[in-house]
KOLVEX-148043 format. One record per residue (C-alpha): y, x, z; residue in three letters. Coordinates in nm, 3 decimals, padded with zeros to 5 digits. Last residue first. Layout:
residues N
Y, X, Z, ALA
...
end
This chain:
residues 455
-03.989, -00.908, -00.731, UNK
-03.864, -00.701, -00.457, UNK
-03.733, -00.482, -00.743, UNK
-03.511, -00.718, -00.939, UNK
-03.416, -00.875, -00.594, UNK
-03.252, -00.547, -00.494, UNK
-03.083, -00.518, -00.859, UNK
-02.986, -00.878, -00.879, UNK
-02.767, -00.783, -00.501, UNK
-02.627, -00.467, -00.607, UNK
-02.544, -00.633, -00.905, UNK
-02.336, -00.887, -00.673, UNK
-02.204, -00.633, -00.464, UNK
-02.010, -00.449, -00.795, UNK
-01.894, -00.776, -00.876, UNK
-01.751, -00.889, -00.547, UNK
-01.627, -00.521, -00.501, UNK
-01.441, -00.547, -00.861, UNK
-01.315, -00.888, -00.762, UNK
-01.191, -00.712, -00.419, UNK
-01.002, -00.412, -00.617, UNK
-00.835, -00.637, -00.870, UNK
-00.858, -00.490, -01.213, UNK
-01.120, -00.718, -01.345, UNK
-00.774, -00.980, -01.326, UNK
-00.945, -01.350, -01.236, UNK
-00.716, -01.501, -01.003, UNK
-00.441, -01.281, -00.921, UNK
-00.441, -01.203, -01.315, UNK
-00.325, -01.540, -01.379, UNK
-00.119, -01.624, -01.109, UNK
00.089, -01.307, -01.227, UNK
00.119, -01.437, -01.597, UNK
00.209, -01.805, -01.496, UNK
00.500, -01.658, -01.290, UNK
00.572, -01.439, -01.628, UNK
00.595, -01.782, -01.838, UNK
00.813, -01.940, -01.529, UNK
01.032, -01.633, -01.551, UNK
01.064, -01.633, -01.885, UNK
01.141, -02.013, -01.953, UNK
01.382, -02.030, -01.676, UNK
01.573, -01.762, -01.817, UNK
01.620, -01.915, -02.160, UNK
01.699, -02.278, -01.997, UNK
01.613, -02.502, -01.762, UNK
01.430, -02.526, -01.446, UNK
01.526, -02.239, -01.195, UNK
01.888, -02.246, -01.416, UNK
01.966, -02.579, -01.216, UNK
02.310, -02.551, -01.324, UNK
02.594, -02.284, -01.101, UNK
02.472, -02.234, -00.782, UNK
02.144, -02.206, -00.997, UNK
02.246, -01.876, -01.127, UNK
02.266, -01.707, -00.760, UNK
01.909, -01.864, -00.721, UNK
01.835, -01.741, -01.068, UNK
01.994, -01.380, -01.048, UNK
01.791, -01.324, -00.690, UNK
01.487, -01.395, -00.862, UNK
01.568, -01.110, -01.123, UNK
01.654, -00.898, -00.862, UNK
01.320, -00.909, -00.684, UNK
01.166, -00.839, -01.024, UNK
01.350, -00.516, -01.094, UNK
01.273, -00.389, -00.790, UNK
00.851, -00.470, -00.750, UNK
00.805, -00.333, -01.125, UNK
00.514, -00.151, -01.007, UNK
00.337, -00.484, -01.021, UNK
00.050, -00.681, -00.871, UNK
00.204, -00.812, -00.527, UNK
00.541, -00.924, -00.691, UNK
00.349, -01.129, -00.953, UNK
00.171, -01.307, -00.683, UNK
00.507, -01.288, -00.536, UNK
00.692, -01.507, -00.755, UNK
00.462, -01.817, -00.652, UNK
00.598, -01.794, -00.288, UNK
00.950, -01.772, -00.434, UNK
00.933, -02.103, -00.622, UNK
00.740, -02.272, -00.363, UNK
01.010, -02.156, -00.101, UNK
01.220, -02.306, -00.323, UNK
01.023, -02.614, -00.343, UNK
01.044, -02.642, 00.066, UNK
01.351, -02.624, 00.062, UNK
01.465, -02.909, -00.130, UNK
01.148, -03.090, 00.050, UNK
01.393, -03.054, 00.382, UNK
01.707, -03.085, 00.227, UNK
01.645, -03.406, 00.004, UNK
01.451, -03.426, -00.284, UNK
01.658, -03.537, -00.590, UNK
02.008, -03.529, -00.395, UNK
01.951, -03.200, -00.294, UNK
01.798, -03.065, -00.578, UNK
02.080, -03.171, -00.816, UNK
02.330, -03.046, -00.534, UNK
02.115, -02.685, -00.550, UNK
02.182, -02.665, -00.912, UNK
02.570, -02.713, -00.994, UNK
02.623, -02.926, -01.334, UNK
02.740, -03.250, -01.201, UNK
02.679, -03.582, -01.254, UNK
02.814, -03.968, -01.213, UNK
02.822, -04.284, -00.987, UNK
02.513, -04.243, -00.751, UNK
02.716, -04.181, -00.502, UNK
02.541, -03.884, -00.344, UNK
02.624, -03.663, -00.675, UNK
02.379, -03.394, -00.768, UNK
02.225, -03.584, -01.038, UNK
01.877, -03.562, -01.006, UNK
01.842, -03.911, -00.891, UNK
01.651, -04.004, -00.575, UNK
01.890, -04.064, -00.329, UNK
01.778, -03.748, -00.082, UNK
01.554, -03.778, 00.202, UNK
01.686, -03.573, 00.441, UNK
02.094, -03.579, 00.350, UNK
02.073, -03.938, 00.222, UNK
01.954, -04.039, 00.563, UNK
02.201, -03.792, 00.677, UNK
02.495, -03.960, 00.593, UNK
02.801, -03.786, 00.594, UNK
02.775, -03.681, 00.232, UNK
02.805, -03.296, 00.062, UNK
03.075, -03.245, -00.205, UNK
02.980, -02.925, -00.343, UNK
03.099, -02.990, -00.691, UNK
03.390, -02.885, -00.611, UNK
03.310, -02.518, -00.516, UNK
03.130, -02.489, -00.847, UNK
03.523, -02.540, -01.025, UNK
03.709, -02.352, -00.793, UNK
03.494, -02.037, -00.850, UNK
03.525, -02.149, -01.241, UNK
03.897, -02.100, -01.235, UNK
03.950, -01.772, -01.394, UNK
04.276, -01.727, -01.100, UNK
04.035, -01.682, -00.828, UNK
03.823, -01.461, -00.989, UNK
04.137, -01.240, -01.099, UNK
04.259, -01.194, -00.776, UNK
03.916, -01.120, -00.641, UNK
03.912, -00.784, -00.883, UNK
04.171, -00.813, -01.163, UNK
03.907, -00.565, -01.357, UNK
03.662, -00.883, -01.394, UNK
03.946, -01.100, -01.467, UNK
03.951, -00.962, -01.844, UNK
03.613, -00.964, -01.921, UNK
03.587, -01.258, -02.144, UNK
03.883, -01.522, -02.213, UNK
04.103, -01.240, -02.206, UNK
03.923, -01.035, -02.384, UNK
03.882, -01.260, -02.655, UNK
04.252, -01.412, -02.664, UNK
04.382, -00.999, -02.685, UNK
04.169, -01.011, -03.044, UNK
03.899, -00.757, -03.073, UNK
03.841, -00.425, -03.205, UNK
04.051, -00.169, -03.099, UNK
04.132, -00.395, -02.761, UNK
03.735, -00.330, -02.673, UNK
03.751, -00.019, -02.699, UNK
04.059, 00.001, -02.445, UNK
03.854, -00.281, -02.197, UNK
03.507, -00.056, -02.225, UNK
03.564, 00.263, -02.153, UNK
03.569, 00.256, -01.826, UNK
03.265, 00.029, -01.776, UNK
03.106, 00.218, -02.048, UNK
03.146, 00.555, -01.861, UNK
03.047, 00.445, -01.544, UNK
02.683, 00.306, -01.691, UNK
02.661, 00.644, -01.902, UNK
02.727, 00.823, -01.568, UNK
02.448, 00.595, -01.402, UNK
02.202, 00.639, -01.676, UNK
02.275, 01.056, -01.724, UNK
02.185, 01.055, -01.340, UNK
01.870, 00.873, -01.339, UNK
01.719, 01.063, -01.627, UNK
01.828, 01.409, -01.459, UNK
01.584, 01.297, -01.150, UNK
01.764, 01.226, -00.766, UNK
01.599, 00.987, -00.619, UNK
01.198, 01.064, -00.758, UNK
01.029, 00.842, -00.506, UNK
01.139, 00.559, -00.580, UNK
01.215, 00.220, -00.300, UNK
01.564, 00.313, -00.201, UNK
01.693, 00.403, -00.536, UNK
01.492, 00.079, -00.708, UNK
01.703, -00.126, -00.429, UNK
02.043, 00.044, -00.493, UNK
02.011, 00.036, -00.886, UNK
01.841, -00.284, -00.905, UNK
02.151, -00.469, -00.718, UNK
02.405, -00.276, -00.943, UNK
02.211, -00.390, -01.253, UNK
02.227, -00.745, -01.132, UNK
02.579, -00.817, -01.042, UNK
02.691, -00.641, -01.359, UNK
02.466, -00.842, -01.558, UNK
02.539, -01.141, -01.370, UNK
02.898, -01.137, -01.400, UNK
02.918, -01.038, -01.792, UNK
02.616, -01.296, -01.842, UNK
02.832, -01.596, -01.662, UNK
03.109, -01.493, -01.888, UNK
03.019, -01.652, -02.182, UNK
02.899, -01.621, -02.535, UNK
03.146, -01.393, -02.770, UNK
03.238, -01.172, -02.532, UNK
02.818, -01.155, -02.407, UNK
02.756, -00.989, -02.769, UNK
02.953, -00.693, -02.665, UNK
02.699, -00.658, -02.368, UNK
02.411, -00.697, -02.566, UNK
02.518, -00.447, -02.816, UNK
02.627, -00.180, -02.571, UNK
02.307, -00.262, -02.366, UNK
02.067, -00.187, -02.709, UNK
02.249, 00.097, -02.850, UNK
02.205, 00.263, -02.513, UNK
01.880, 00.164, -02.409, UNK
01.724, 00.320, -02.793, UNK
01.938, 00.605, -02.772, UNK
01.794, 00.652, -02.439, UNK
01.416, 00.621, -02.481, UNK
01.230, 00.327, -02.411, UNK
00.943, 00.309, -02.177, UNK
01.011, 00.623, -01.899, UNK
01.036, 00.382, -01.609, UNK
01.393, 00.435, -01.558, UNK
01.440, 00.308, -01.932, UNK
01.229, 00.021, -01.890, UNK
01.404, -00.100, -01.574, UNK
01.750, -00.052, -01.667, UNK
01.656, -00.285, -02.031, UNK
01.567, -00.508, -01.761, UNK
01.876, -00.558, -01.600, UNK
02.070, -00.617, -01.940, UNK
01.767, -00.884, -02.027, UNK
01.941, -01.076, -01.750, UNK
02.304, -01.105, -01.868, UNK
02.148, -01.188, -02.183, UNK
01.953, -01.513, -02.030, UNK
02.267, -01.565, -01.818, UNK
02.501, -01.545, -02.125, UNK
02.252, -01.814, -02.309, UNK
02.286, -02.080, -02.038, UNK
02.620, -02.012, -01.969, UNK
02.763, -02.058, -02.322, UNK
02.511, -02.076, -02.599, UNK
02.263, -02.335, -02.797, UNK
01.943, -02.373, -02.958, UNK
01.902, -02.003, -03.061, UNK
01.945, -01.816, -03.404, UNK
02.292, -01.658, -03.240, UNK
02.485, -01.866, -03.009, UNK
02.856, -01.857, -03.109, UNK
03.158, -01.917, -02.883, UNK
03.459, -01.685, -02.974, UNK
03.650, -01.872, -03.288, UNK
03.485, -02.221, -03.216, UNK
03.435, -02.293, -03.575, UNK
03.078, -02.307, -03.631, UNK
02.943, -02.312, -03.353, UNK
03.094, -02.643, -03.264, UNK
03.094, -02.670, -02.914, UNK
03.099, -03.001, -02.675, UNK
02.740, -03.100, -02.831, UNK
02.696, -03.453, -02.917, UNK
02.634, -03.513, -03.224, UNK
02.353, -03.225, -03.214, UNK
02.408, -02.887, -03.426, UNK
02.125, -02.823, -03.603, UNK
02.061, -02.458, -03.684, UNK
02.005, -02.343, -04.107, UNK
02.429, -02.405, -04.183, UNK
02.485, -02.206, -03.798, UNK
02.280, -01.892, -03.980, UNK
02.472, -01.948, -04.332, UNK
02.758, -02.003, -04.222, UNK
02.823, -01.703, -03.979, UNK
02.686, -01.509, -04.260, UNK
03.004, -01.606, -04.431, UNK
03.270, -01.556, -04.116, UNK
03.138, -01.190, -04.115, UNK
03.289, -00.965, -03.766, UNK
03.202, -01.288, -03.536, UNK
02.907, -01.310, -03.716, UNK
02.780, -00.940, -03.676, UNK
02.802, -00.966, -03.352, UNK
02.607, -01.282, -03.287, UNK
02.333, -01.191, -03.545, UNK
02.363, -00.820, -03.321, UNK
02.313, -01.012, -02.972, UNK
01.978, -01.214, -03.132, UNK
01.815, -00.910, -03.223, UNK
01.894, -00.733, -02.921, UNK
01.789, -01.028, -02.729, UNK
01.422, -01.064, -02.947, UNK
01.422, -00.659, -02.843, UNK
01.438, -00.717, -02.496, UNK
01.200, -00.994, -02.507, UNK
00.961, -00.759, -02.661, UNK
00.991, -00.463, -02.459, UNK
00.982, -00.672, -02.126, UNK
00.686, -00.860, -02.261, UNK
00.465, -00.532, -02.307, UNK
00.591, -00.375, -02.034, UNK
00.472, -00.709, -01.806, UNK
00.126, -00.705, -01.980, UNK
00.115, -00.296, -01.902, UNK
00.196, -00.343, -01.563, UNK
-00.055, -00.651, -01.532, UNK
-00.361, -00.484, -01.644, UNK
-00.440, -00.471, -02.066, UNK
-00.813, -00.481, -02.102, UNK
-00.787, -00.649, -02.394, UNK
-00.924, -01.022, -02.261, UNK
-00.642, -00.968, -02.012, UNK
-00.403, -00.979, -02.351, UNK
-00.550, -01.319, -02.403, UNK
-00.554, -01.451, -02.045, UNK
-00.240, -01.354, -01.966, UNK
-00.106, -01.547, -02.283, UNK
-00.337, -01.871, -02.139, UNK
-00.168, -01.849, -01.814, UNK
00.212, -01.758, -01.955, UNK
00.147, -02.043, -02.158, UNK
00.038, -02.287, -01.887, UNK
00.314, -02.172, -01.661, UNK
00.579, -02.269, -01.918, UNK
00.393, -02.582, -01.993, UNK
00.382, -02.675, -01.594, UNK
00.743, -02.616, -01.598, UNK
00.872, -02.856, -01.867, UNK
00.683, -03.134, -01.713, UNK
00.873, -03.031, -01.380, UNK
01.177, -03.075, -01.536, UNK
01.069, -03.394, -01.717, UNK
00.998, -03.516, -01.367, UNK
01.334, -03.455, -01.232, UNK
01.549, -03.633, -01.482, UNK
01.299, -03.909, -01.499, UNK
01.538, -04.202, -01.422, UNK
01.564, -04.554, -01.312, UNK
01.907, -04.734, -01.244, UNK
02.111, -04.746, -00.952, UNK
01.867, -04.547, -00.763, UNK
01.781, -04.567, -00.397, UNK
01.442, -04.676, -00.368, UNK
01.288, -04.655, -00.686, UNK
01.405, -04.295, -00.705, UNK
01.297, -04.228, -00.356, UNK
00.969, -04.314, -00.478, UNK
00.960, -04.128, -00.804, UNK
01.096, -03.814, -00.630, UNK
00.806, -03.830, -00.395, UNK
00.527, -03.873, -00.674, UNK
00.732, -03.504, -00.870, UNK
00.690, -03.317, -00.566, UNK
00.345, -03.419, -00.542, UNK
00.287, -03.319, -00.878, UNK
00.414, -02.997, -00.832, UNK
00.193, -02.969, -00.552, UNK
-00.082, -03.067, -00.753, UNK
-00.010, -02.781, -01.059, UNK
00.030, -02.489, -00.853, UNK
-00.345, -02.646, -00.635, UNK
-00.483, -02.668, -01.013, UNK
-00.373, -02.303, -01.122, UNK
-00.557, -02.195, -00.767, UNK
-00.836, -02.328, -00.809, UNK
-00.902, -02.183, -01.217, UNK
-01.027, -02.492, -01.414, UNK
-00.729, -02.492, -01.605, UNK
-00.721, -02.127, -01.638, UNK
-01.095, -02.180, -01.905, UNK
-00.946, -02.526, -02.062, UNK
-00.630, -02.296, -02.205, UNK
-00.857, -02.044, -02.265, UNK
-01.058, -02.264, -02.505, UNK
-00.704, -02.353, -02.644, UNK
-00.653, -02.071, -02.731, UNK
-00.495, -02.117, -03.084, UNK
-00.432, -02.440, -02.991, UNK
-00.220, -02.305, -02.726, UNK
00.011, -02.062, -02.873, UNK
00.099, -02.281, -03.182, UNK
00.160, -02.587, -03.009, UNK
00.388, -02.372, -02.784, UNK
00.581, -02.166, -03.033, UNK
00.630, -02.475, -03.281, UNK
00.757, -02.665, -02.968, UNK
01.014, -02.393, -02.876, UNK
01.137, -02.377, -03.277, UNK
01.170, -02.738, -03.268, UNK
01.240, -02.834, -03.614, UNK
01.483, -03.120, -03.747, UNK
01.432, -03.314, -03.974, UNK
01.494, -03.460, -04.373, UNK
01.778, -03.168, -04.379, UNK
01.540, -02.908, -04.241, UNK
01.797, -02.808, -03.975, UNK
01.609, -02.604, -03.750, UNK
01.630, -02.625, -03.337, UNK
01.647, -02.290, -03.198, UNK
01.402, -02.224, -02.875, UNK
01.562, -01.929, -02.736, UNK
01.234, -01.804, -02.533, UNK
00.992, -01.996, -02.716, UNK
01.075, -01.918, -03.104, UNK
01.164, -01.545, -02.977, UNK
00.844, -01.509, -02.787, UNK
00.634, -01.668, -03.020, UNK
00.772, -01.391, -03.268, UNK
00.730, -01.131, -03.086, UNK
00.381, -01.225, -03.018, UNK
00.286, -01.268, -03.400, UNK
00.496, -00.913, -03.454, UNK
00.250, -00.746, -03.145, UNK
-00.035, -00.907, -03.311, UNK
00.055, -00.755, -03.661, UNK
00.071, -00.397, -03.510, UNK
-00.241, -00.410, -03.386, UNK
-00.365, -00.476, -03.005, UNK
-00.676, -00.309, -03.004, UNK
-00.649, -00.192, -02.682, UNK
-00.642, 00.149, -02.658, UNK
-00.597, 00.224, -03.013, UNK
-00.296, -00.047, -03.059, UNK
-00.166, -00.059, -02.708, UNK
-00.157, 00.314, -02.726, UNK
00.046, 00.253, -03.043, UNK
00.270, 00.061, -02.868, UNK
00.365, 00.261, -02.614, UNK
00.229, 00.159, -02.302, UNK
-00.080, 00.437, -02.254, UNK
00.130, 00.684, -02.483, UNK
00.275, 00.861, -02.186, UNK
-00.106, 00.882, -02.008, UNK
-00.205, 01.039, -02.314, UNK
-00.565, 00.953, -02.559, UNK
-00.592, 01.245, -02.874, UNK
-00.583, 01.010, -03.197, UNK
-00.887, 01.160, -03.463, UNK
-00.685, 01.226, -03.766, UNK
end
């Protein structure tokens, strides 16, 4: 049967398929990078250890790599790249000039970035090649990292509730001698089929919550679909951390007031059944919740949430960040930083919070200046998209994450929202679909036409 071309099957994946030739075996090769990249587990073959994140990469770019050489030579991809390397020369100075001993802490960081740009570069290119503009790219990666969480949330469920398969996921992960949690017999921390859990993996799910909002307001997964997926997600964030739990709620009211203001359709039967599902699960949640789970769980979980700014207080982890916060007198240190990306002025230990680990790494003035960076590279993305909400609030989760540890550079979120960075610079430097290429092109014909027929 001939298929009959609609606007509402445009992003569905079978549009992408007879659109755009994107078959069903692409879209499971993609998922799958996505999943090995994204939560990067490490694999215990017994005689070594497998990087599921380095498999991904090697994978994705030798099998472009002529595209890989084809964005490199894109202006704008090498002035990203230079000023990251400049960043990276000053920290190396300061480092030889303060530090007790020598360290790449902050280079390996940015190391780490230019690969996640690179692949969301090369990944643009690929789907670009398939006509695919950036709203559809940006569906197309929201669906599938949404579904790699789901996937990963319901392994974590389901382990809690099976002690055996529990085994036999953590028995195929390697667990590193150092790690301060045992997957295997912490009773409520478990990870999934991903390198590790606790904040870094609740803000990555926390996250994913948000943007399971924006595909259902935007008509690209149904509701049974967005409900079954956020109840899992959510339930899978008790047995992960509470950074997620925070975030998630933090985040889905913040795209709910700013995608209100900015839509046209306010008021739309779709919106409403969302928010009274949303108020219904928050209700309903805690007695649920106590059907199923231990008291310790909750507790531990969601708990001080309904104690309001009582319970905050009283969780601890307020206290905590505000402690690490321990800013110098000297403002030598203060301007130029001391070098080490540590986050402690002394030189004589760590800690976890973000913006200290910038500070004393670059300084305050350069500190601010790569943030600015950070956000000033967001908006080519921000400037090609309908999904203008959702993506403001997902940079506004990672510099409220990176309060906590330098989220902007590490981690599950950090890798997506580097990757999709790399995806806007991409098709704001060579996307057919931008109006003033088109013109360019369209003038240029114009042009071999007029001296086709003087000649």
């Amino acid at each position: 049967m001939k298929y009959q071309t609609r606007t509402a099957d445009a992003d569905s994946f079978r549009g992408f398929r007879y659109l755009h030739g994107l078959s069903y075996s692409n879209v499971a090769m993609l998922t799958l990078f996505l999943y090995l990249y994204l939560l990067a587990p490490y694999f215990d073959l017994r005689v070594m250890v497998l990087h599921g994140g380095m498999l991904a990469t090697a994978f994705l770019l030798l099998r472009h790599y002529r595209l890989a050489f084809k964005v490199l030579a894109l202006e704008s991809v090498l002035m990203v790249f230079i000023v990251l390397c400049l960043f990276a020369i000053y920290n190396l100075v300061v480092v030889a000039i303060y530090s007790v001993e020598f360290t790449t802490a902050f280079q390996t960081y940015l190391i780490q970035v230019c690969i996640y740009l690179m692949l969301g570069l090369v990944l643009a290119m690929s789907l670009m090649q398939r006509a695919l503009d950036m709203d559809q790219v940006i569906t197309l990666i929201f669906k599938l990292v949404t579904f790699v969480v789901f996937v990963n949330a319901l392994i974590i469920v389901i382990e809690y509730r099976v002690p055996a398969f529990r085994a036999i996921i953590e028995s195929m992960l390697y667990l590193p001698e150092n790690s301060n949690i045992n997957y295997l017999t912490r009773e409520y921390r478990l990870r999934g089929i991903a390198s590790g859990g606790a904040a870094n993996l609740s803000l990555f799910h926390g996250m994913v919550l948000v943007i399971i909002q924006a595909l259902y307001i935007k008509h690209k997964i149904g509701v049974v679909y967005t409900l079954v997926a956020s109840v899992t997600i959510f339930t899978s964030l008790l047995f992960i951390g509470r950074t997620g739990i925070l975030i998630g709620f933090i985040g889905i009211v913040s795209f709910h007031a700013l995608n209100l203001m900015m839509a046209r359709d306010k008021l739309s039967l779709r919106r409403l059944f969302l928010y009274v599902s949303l108020a219904v699960i928050i209700v309903l949640a805690p007695p649920v919740f106590s059907i199923f789970f231990p008291d310790n769980v909750l507790a531990y979980s969601i708990s001080f949430l309904y104690e309001g700014i009582e319970g905050l207080q009283e969780e601890g982890t307020t206290r905590a960040i505000a402690n690490m916060f321990d800013i110098p007198n000297k403002w030598g240190k203060l301007l130029f930083g001391v070098g080490a990306h540590w986050g402690d002025f002394t030189l004589q230990g760590s800690v976890d919070a973000g913006y200290m680990r910038m500070l004393t790494a670059l300084g305050i003035p350069l500190a601010l200046a790569f943030y600015c960076f950070y956000a000033f590279l967001a908006k080519y993305l921000f400037n090609l998209t309908h999904y203008k909400s959702v993506w403001i609030v997902l940079m506004i989760i990672m510099f409220i994450a990176e309060i906590k540890e330098p989220f902007i550079f590490k981690g599950y979120s950090a890798r997506l929202i580097w990757m999709m960075i790399g995806m806007g610079i991409c098709y704001a430097s060579c996307s057919p679909f931008r109006s003033d290429q088109r013109q360019d092109q369209v003038q240029a014909e114009e042009g071999g036409r007029a001296s086709h027929h003087e000649t």
